[in-house]
C-alpha positions in Angstrom: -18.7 101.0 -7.2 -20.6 98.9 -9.3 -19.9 94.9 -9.9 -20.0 93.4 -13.6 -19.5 89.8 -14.3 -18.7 88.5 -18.3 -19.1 85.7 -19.0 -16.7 82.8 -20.9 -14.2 84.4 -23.4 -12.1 81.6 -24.7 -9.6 84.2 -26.2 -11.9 86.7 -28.1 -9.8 89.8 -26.9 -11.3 92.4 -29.1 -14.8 91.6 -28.0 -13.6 91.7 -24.5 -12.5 95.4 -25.6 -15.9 96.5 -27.0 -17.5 95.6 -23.8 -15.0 96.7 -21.8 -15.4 100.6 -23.2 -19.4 100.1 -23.0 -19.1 99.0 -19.3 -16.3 102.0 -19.1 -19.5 104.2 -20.4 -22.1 103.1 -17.9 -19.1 103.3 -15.0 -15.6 104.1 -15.1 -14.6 102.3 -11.9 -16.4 99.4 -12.5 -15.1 96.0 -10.6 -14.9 92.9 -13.3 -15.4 89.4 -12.2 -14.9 87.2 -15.0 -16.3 83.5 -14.9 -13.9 81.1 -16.4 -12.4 80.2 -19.7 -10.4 83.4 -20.2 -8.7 81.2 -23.1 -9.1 78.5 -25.9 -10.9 78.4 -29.3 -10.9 81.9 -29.8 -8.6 83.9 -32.3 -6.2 85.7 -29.5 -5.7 83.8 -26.1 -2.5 85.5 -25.4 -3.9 88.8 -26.0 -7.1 87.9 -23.4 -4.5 86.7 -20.8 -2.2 89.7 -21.0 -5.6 92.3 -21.1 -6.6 90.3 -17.9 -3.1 90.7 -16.3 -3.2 94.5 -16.8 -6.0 95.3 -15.4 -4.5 94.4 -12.0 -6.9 94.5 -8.8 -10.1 95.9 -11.3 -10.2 92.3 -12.5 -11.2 88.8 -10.7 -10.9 85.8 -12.2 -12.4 81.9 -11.1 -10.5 79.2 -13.6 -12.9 77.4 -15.9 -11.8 73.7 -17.7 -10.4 75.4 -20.7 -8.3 77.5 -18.4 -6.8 74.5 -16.7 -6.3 72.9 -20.1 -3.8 75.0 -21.1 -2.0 74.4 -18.0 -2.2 70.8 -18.7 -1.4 71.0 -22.3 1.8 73.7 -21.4 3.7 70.9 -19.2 3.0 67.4 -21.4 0.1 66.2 -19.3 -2.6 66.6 -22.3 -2.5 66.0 -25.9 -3.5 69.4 -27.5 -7.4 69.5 -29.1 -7.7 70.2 -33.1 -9.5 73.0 -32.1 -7.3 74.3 -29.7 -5.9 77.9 -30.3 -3.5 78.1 -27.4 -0.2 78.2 -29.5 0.6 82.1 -29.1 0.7 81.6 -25.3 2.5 78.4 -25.4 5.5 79.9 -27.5 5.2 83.4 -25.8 8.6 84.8 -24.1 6.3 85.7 -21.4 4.8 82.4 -21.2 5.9 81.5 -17.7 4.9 84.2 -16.3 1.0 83.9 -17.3 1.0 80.2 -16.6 2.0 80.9 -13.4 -0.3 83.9 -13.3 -3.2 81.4 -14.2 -2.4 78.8 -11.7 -2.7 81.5 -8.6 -6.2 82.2 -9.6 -9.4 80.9 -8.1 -11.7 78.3 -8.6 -14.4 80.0 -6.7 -15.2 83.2 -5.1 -17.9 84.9 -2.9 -18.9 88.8 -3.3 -21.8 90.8 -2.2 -23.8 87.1 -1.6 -23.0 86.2 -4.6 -20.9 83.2 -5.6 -18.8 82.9 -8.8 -17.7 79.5 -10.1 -17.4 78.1 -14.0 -19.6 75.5 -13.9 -21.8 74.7 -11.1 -21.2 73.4 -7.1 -22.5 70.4 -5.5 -25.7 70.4 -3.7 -24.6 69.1 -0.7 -22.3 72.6 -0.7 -23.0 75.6 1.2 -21.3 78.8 -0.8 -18.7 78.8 2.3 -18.1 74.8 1.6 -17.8 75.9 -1.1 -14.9 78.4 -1.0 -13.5 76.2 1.3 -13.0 73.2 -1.4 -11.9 75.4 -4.0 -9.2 76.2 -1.4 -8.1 72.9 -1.4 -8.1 72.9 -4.9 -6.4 76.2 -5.1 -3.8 75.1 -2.6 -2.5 72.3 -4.3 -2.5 74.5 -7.8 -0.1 77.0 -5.9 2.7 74.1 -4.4 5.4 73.0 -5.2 4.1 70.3 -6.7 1.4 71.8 -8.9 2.4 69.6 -11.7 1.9 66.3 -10.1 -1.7 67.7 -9.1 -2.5 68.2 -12.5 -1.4 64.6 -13.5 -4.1 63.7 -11.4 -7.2 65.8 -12.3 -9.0 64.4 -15.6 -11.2 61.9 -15.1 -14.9 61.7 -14.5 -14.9 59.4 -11.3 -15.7 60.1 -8.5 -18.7 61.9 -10.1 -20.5 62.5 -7.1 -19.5 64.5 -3.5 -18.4 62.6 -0.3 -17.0 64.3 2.7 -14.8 60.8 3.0 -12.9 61.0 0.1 -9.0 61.9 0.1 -6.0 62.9 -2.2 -6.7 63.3 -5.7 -9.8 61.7 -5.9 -11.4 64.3 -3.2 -9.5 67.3 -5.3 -11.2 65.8 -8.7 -14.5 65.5 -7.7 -14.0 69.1 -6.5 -12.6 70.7 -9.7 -14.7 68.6 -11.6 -18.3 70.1 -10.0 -16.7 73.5 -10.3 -15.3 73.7 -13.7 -17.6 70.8 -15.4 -21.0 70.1 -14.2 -24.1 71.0 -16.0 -26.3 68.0 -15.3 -27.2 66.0 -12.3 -28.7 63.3 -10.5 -31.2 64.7 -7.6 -28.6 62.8 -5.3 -25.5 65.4 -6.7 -24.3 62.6 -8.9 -22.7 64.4 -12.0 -22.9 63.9 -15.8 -19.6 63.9 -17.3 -19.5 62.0 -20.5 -19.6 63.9 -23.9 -19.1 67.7 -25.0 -21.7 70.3 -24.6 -23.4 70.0 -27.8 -24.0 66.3 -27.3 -25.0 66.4 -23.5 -29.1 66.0 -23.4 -30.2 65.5 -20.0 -31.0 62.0 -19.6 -33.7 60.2 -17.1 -33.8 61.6 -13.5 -30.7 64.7 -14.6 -31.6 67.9 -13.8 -29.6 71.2 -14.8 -27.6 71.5 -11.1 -28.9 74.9 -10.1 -32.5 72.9 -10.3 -31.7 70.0 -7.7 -34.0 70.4 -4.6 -32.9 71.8 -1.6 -29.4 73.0 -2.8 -27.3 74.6 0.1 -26.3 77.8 -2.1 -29.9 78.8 -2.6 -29.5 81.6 -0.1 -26.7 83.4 -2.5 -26.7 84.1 -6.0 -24.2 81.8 -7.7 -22.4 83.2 -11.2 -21.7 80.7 -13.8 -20.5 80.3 -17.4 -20.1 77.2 -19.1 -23.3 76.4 -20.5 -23.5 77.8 -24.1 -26.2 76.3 -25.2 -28.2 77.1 -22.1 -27.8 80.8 -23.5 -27.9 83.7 -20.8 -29.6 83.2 -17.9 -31.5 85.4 -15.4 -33.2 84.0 -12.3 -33.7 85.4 -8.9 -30.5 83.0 -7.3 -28.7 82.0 -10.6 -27.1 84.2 -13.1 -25.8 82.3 -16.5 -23.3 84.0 -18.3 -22.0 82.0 -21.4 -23.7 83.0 -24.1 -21.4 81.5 -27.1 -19.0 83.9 -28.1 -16.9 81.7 -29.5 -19.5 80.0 -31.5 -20.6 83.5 -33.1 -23.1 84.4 -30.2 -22.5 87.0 -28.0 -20.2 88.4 -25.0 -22.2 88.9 -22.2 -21.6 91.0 -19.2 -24.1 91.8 -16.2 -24.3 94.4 -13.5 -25.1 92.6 -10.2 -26.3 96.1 -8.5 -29.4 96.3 -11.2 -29.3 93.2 -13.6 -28.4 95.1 -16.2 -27.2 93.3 -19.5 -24.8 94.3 -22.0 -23.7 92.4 -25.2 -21.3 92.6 -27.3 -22.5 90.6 -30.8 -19.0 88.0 -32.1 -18.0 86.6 -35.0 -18.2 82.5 -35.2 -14.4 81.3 -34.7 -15.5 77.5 -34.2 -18.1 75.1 -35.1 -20.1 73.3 -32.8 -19.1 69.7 -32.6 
């Protein structure tokens, strides 16, 4: 069976479709990983979710930011964006049933030495720390008490990893790394100010998969999040966002042989 990982979608269900049949035409069992941001921006969220859902075990998901935005936004916790397109889910009469779909995902996951997360990981993380702190995560998302955990996730401090910290601040520095992060400080402090399009790295901030003697080196690690780094191939680090939503493309890539395919998209927001 072969592996394909696609990269952010944020709602753009028929361009998920069109790759889906050209994936279909290179294998017809082929396992799907996707990386995060499933919703948000795009034209259909609902639609993405409920594709997702039916495709059952064929389908993996790890939660991006966007992803845990609409969980936020769903129960009061966050004011809605201007450019948020989450409304068809929100009013759905299956709504609680894909929120609570979407909170029993991951926020990390390991497969045929490679790890998949949104954004980035810390470099003081191995790929099984790593698992094991999106667990953490992961548990408290799945309590009884979900709700109160999410009260407690925004915020950009602590922007760097310590194995001291406790209670929400250890669980935001996690979900923050894993569904944030772009740039970094050689010591693994994060840069968390400002959107995408206005984050330039400043003095001493590297991209994260750069940093010097990071502990996933050893695996290939799966990301999305990075638009404007566009799609990248290297030997331990696959990029997979590659600005659908901004009228780039939907990328997907076959793990067992690199291979890419793209799916061109129509521009459904504006930078900002």
């Amino acid at each position: 069976m072969t592996t394909y990982a696609i990269g952010d979608l944020q709602g753009c269900n028929q361009r998920l479709h069109i790759l889906l049949e050209r994936i279909r035409a290179e294998s017809v069992d082929a396992r799907l990983v996707f990386v995060g941001d499933l919703v948000n921006r795009g034209p259909d969220s609902l639609g993405t979710i409920r594709h997702i859902r039916a495709l059952g075990d064929q389908a993996k998901v790890v939660l991006g930011n966007h992803d845990l935005h609409l969980l936020a936004v769903a129960y009061g916790i966050r004011t809605p964006s201007p450019s948020d397109t989450l409304n068809d889910i929100l009013t759905a009469p299956d709504r609680e049933e894909m929120l609570d779909w979407l909170r029993h995902q991951s926020l990390a996951h390991v497969e045929n030495n490679h790890l998949f997360v949104h954004a980035g990981v810390q470099p003081q993380w191995s790929a099984e720390q790593t698992l094991t702190l999106a667990g953490e995560v992961e548990t408290a998302l799945r309590s009884p008490h979900w709700i109160d955990f999410l009260r407690e996730m925004y915020g950009n401090t602590p922007n760097k990893w310590d194995e001291s910290l406790r209670g929400a601040d250890r669980l935001r520095c996690i979900v923050n790394a894993l569904t944030r992060t772009r740039y970094c400080q050689l010591d693994g402090t994060m840069e968390l100010k400002g959107g995408e399009a206005a984050l330039s790295p400043q003095a001493g901030q590297h991209p994260w998969f750069d940093l010097p003697d990071r502990k996933t080196a050893d695996v290939t690690v799966v990301f999305g999040h990075w638009s404007t780094l566009g799609l990248t191939l290297r030997e331990n680090v696959i990029g997979l966002d590659t600005g659908c939503v901004w009228g780039g493309k939907l990328t997907a890539v076959c793990l067992e042989n690199r291979k890419v395919l793209q799916v061109d998209c129509p521009q459904y927001q504006q930078p900002s």
